[in-house]
C-alpha positions as CSV (number, residue, x, y, z in Angstrom):
1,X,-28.7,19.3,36.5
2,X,-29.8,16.6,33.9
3,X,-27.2,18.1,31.5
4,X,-24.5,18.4,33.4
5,X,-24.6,14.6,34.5
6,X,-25.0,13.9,30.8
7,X,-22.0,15.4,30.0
8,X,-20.3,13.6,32.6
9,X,-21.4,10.3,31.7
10,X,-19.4,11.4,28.0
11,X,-16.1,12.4,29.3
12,X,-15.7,9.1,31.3
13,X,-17.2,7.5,28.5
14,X,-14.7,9.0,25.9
15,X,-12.0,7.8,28.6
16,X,-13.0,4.1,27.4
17,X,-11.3,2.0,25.2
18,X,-8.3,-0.6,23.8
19,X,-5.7,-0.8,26.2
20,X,-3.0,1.3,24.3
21,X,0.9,0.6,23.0
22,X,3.3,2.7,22.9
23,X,4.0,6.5,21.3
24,X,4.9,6.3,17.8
25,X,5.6,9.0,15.4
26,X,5.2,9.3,11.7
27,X,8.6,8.1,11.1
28,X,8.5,5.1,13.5
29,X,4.6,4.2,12.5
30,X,6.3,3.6,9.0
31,X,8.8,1.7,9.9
32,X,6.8,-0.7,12.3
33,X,4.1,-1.2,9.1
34,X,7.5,-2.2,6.9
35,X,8.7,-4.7,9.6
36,X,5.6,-5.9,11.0
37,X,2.9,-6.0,8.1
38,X,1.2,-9.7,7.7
39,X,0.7,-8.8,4.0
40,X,4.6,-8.2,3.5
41,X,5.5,-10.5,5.5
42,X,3.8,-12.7,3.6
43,X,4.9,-11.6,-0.1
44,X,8.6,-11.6,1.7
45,X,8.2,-15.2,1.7
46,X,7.9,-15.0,-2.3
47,X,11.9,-14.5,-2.4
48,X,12.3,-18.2,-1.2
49,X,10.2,-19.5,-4.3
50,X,12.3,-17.2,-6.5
51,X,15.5,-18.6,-5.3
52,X,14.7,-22.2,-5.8
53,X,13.6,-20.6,-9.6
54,X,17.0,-20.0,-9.9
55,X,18.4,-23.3,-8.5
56,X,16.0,-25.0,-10.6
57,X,16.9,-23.5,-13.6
58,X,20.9,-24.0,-12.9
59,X,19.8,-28.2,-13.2
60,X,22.1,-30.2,-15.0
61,X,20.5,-33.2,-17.1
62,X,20.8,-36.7,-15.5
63,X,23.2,-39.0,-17.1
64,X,20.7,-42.5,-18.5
65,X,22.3,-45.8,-17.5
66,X,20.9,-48.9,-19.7
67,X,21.7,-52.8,-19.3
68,X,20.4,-55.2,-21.9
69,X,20.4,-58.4,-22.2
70,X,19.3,-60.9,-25.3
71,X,19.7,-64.2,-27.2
72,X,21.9,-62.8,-30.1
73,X,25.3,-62.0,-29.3
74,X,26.4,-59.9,-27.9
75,X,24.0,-61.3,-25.1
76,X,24.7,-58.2,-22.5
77,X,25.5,-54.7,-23.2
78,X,25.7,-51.8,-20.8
79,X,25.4,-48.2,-21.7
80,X,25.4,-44.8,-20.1
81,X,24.3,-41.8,-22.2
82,X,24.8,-38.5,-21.5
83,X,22.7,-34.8,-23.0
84,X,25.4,-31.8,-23.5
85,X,24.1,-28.3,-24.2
86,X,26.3,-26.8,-26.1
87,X,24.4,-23.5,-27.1
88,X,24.9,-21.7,-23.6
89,X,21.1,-22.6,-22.7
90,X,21.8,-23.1,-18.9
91,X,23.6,-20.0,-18.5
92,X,20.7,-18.1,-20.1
93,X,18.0,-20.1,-18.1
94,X,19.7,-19.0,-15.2
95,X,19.5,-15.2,-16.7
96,X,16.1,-15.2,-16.9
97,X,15.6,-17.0,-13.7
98,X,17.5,-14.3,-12.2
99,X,15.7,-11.2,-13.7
100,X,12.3,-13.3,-12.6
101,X,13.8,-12.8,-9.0
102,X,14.5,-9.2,-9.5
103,X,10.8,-9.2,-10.8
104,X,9.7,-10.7,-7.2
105,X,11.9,-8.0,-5.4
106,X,9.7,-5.5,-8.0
107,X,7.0,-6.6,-6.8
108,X,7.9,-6.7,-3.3
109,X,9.0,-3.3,-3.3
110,X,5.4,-1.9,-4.5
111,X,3.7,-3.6,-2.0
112,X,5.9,-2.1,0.8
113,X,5.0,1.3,-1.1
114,X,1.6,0.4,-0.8
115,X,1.6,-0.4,2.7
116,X,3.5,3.0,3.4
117,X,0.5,4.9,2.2
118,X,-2.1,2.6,4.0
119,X,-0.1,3.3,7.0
120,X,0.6,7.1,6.4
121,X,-3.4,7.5,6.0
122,X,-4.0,5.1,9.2
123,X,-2.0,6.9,11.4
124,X,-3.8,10.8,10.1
125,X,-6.6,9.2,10.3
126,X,-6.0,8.3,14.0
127,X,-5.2,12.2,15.0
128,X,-8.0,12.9,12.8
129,X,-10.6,10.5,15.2
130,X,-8.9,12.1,18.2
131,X,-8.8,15.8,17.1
132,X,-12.6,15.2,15.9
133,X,-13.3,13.6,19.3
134,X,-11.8,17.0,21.3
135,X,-14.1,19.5,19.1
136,X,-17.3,17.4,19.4
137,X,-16.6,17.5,23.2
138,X,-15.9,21.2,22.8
139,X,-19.1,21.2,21.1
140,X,-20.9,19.6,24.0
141,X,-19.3,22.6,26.0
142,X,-20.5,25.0,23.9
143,X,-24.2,23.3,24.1
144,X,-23.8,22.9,27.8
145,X,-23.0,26.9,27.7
146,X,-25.8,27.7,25.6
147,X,-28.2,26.3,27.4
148,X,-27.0,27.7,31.0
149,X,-28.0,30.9,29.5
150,X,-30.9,29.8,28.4
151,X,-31.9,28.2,31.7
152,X,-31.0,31.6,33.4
153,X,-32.9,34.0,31.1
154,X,-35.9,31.2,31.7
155,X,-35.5,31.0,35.5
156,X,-35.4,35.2,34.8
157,X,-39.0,35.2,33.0
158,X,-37.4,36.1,30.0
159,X,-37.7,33.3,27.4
160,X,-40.0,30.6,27.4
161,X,-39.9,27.2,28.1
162,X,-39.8,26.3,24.3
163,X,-36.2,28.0,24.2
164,X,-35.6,25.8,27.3
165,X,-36.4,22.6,25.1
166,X,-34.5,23.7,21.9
167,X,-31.2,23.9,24.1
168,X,-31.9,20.9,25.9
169,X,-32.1,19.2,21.8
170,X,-28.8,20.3,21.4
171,X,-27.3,19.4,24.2
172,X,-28.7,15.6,23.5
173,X,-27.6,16.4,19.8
174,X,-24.1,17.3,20.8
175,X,-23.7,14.5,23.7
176,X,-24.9,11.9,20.6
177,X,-21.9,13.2,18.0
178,X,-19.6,12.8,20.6
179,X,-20.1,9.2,21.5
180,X,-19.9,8.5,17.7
181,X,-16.7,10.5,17.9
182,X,-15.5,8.7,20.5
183,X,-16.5,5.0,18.6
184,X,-14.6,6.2,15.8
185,X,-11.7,6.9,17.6
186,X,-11.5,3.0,18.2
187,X,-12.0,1.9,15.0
188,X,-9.3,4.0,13.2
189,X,-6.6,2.8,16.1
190,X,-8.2,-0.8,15.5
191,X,-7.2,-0.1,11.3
192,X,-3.7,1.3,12.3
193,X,-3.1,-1.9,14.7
194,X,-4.3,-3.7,11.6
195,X,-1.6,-2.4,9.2
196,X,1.3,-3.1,11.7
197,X,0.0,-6.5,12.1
198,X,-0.7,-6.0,16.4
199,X,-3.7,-6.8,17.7
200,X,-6.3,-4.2,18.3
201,X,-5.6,-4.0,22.3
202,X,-2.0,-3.3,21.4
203,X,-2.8,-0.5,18.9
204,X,0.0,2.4,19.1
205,X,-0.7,6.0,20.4
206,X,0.0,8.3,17.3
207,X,2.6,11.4,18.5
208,X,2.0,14.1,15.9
209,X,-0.6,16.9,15.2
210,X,-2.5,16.8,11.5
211,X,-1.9,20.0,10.8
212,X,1.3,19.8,10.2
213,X,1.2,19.5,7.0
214,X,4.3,17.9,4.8
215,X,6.8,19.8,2.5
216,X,6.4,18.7,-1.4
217,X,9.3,19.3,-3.6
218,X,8.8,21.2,-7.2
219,X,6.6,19.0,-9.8
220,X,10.1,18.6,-11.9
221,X,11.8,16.4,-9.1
222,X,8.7,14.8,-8.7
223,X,8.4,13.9,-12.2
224,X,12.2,12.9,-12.4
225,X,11.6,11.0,-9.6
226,X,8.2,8.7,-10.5
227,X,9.9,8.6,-14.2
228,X,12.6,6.3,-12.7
229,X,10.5,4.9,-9.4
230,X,6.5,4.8,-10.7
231,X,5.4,1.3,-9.6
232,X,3.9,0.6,-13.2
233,X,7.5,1.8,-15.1
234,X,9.7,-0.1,-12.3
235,X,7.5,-3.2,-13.1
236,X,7.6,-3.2,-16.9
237,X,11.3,-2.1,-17.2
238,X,11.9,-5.4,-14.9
239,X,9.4,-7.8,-17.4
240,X,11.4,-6.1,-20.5
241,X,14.4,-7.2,-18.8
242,X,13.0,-10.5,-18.4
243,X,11.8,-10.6,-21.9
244,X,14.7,-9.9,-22.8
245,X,16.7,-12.9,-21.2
246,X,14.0,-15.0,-22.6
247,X,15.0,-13.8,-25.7
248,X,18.3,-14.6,-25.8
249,X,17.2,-18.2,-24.2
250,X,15.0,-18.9,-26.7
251,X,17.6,-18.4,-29.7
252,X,20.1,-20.5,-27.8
253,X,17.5,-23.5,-27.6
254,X,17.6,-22.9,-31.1
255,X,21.1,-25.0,-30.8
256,X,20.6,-28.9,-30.3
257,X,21.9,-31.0,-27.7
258,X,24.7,-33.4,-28.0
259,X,23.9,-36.6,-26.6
260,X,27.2,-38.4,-26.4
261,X,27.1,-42.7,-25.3
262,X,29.7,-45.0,-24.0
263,X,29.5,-48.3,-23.1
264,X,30.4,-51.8,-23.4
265,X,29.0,-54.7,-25.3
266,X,29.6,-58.4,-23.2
267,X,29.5,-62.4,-23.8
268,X,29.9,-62.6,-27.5
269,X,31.5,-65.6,-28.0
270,X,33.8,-66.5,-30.0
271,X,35.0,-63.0,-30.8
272,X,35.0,-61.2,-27.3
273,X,33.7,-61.3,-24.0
274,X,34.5,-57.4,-23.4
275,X,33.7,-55.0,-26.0
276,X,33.9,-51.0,-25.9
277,X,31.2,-49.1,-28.0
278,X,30.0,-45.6,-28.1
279,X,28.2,-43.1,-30.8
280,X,27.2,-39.3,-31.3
281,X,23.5,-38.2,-31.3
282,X,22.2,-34.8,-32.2
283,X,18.7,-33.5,-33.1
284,X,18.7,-32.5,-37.0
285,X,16.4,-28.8,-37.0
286,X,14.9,-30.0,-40.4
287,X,11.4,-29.0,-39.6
288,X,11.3,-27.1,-36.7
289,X,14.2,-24.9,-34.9
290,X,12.3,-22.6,-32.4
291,X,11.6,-19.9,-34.7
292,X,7.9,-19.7,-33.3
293,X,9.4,-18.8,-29.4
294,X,12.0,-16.8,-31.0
295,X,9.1,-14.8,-32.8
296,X,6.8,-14.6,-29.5
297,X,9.7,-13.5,-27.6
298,X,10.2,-10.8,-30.4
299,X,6.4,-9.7,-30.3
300,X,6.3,-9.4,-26.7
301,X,9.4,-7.3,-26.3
302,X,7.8,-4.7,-28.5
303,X,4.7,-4.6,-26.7
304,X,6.6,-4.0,-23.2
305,X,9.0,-0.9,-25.0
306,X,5.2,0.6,-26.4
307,X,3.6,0.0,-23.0
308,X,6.7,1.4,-20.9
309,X,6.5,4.5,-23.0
310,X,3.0,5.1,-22.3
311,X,3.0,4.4,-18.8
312,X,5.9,6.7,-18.7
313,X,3.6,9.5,-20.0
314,X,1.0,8.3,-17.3
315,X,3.2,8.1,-14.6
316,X,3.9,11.9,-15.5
317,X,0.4,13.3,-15.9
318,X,-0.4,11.1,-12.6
319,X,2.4,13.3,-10.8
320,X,0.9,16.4,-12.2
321,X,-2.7,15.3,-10.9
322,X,-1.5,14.4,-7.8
323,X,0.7,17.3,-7.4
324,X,-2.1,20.1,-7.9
325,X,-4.6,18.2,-5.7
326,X,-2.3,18.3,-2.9
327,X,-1.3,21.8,-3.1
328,X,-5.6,22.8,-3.8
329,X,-6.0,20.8,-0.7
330,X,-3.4,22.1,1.2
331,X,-4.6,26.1,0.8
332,X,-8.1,24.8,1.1
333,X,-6.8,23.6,4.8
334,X,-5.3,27.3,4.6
335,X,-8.1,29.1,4.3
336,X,-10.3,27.3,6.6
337,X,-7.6,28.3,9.4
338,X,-6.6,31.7,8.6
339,X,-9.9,33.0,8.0
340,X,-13.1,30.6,7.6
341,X,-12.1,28.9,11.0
342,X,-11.3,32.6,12.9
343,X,-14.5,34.4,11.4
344,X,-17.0,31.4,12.2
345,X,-15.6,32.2,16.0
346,X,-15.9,35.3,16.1
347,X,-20.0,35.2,14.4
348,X,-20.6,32.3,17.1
349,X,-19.4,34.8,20.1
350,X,-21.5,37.9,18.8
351,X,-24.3,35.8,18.4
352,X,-24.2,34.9,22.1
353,X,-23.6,37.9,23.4
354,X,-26.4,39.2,21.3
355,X,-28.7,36.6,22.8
356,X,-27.3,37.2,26.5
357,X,-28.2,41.1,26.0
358,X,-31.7,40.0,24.4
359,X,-31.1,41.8,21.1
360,X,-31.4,38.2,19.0
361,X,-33.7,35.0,19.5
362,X,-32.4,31.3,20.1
363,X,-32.7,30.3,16.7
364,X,-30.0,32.7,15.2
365,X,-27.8,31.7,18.2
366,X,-28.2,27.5,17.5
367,X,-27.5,28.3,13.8
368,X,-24.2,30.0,14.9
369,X,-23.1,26.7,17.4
370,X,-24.2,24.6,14.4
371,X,-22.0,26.9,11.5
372,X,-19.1,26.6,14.2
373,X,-19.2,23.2,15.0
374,X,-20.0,22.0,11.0
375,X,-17.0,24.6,10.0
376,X,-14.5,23.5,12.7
377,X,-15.2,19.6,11.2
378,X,-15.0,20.3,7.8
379,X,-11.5,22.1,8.8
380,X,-10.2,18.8,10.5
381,X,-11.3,17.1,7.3
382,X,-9.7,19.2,5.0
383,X,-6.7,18.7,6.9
384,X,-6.6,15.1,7.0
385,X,-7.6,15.5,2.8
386,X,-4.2,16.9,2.5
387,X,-2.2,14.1,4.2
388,X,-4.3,11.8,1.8
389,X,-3.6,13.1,-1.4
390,X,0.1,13.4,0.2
391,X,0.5,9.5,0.6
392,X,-1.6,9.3,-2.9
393,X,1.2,11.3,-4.5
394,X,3.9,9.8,-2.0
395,X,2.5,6.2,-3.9
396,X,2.6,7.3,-7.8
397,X,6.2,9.2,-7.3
398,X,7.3,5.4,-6.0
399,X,9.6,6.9,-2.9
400,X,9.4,8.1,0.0
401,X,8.7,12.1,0.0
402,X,9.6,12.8,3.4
């Protein structure tokens, strides 16, 4: 039958693909994104810059070293002058560089919570292509089914051809979802080779099913939790921090240098041919003595402690979104199996059984397929809506939640 070779044709189709990696799990997907994603390794490289910030900022000033030479006596002189701080300004550049560093590693550290939830969502969304690509084969089963009956009650003189036609539609219907089903497979292992940084013919093989669904903790740990780990406070504690070493650098600039000489004066005959000289310099703060950084400094402390409050209070109504999406999402998913799932079954089987016995037409038995097969996807999506708003609330908590 044309059918039956059509549906052959799909499975060795759906057989098709990247030449696969090996098994990961959840726990080892995660991992291999943290070692292994371009992006971080990338940002990772950040740390060096940082570090030369710091060496940078621990710089001495060079020592001048002056010859002169005139008509006047004496005729030579030689000179080396030398720049003190003597307000503690190197130690407090190196502060800031410092806390500029910890900023990097900040920064670092929301990017690799990024990159967790990009690969949490990769890898469901991988079980997700695959689950979806099972039912829409089971759905070319079903089709295939169908429309043996049909061809028997035909063949029997009991329907007409038109019945005939309609099943063979949604056999060709069926067979066309399931190569998409199949294509998409691909692509979401191609997006999850992506975020481990492998090449798409190396992609892993998920091990995991997606309905099993994570455990959240209580909305108060998750609140304590993104109150001391929310990517936006972790950030702005670290620049008030910073702010705050600048600061401190800014009034110890405030201090001027000591620029101390020593050197010798030569060839002035008839009183000496070697003569020692030296002198004191320091800048007088008549006009100006940094009270404009101190100021700016000032300003922009207060606007990091206002800002940190109210991203505190956002980081906790985030949590609280978050927190009752998942768990509407997660008895949505509920639902769907315990009852919408089961029930959808049970109409689809009493409708053909109804048809088989002749009691029902073709139409109320394709509307059935169709309820089952729509039903049975929207179920695979609601599951896979749960692991999403699961990494979403995994990324505004700011650690790991499982």
């Amino acid at each position: 039958m044309v059918v039956h070779r059509v549906l052959t044709a799909i499975l060795l189709f759906s057989g098709l693909g990247f030449a696969q990696g090996t098994a990961l799990d959840l726990k080892q997907t995660l991992a291999a994104a943290e070692a292994g994603n371009l992006e971080l390794r990338a940002a990772r490289q950040q740390r060096a810059v940082a570090l030369a910030g710091i060496k940078i900022a621990g710089q001495r000033p060079n020592p001048t070293l002056s010859f002169g030479g005139a008509r006047d006596v004496p005729h030579e002189s030689l000179l080396l002058d030398q720049s003190f701080e003597i307000g503690g300004q190197r130690g407090k550049r190196l502060a800031v560089a410092r806390e500029e560093q910890k900023g990097t590693e900040v920064d670092l550290g929301i990017l690799s919570r990024q990159v967790r939830h990009r690969a949490r969502e990769a890898f469901y969304r991988v079980l997700l292509a695959r689950d979806q690509a099972e039912q829409s084969k089971a759905a070319v089963g079903l089709a295939t089914r169908i429309h043996d009956v049909v061809q028997q009650r035909y063949e029997a003189g009991d329907v007409a051809q038109l019945e005939l036609i309609q099943a063979d539609v949604e056999v060709a219907r069926a067979v066309a979802d399931n190569e998409a089903t199949v294509l998409a497979q691909k692509v979401a292992e191609a997006q999850l080779a992506a975020v481990l940084g492998r090449q798409p013919e190396s992609s892993p093989q998920p091990e995991g099913r997606l309905d099993q669904l994570p455990r959240g903790d209580t909305l108060q740990a998750f609140t304590e939790t993104a109150l001391r780990s929310s990517a936006e406070v972790v950030r702005t504690t670290q620049e008030l921090e910073i702010e705050q070493r600048r600061l401190e650098l800014a009034k110890a600039q405030r201090v001027p240098n000591l620029g101390l000489q020593a050197g010798v004066d030569l060839n002035a005959p008839p009183d000496f041919n070697v003569g020692p000289r030296g002198q004191v310099g320091v800048t007088l703060p008549l006009f100006y003595h940094g009270q404009g950084e101190v100021a700016l400094s000032s300003a922009r402390l207060e606007l990091l402690r206002l800002l940190l409050a109210a991203q505190r209070n956002n980081a906790s109504v985030q949590v609280i979104a978050g927190y009752y999406d998942y768990l509407a999402k997660a008895r949505q998913s509920a639902q769907y199996r315990e009852n919408i799932v089961p029930k959808t079954e049970r109409l689809q089987a009493m409708a053909e059984d109804s048809y088989r016995s002749g009691k029902s037409n073709l139409l109320t038995l394709i509307d059935a397929q169709r309820r089952l097969n729509e039903t049975r996807k929207t179920y695979l999506d609601s599951l896979f809506a749960v692991q999403s708003s699961f990494a979403v609330l995994e990324e505004v908590v700011g650690a790991p939640l499982d």
